[in-house]
C-alpha positions in Angstrom: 24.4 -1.7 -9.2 24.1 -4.5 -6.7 21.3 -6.8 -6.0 19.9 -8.9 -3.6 17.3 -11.0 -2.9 16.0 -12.2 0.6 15.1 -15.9 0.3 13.4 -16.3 3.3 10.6 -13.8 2.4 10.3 -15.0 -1.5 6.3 -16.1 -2.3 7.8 -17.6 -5.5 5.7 -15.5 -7.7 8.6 -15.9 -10.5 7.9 -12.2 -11.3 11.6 -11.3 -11.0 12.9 -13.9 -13.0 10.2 -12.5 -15.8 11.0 -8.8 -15.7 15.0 -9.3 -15.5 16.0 -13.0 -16.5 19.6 -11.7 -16.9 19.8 -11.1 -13.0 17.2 -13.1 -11.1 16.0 -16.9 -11.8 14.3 -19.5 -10.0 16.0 -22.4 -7.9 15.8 -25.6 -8.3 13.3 -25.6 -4.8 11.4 -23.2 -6.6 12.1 -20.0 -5.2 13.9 -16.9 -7.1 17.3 -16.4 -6.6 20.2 -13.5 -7.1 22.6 -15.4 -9.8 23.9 -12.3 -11.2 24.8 -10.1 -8.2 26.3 -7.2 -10.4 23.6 -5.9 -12.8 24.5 -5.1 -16.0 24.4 -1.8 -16.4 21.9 -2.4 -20.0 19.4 -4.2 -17.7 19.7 -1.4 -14.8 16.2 -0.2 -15.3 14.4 -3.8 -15.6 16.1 -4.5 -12.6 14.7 -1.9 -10.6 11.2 -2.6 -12.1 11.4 -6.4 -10.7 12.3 -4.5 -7.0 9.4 -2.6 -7.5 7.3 -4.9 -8.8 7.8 -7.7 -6.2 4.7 -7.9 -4.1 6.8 -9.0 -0.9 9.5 -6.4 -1.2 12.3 -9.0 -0.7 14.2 -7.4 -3.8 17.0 -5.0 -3.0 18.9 -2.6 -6.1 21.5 -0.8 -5.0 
């Protein structure tokens, strides 16, 4: 699985960074970022909760 993130649209909730620290964390200007683009497959399902979870949709598993 792959993941994204679109920048542009992050609120900075830090909701992603929360459910799956081993794929998402927050920047140093305070918004979430992608810093492990391929998910590790033991995390898979936490990963798809923070897409599901993130209450502007910028979050993209595939």
């Amino acid at each position: 699985m792959k993941a994204s993130l679109d920048r542009e649209g992050c609120i900075a909730c830090g909701l992603c960074p929360t459910i799956c620290p081993e794929v998402f964390r927050m920047a140093d200007d305070g918004f979430a970022e992608v810093y492990n683009e391929d998910v590790p497959v033991e995390v898979e399902e936490q990963a798809v909760e923070a897409q599901e979870s993130c209450p502007v949709s910028v979050i993209l598993i595939e």
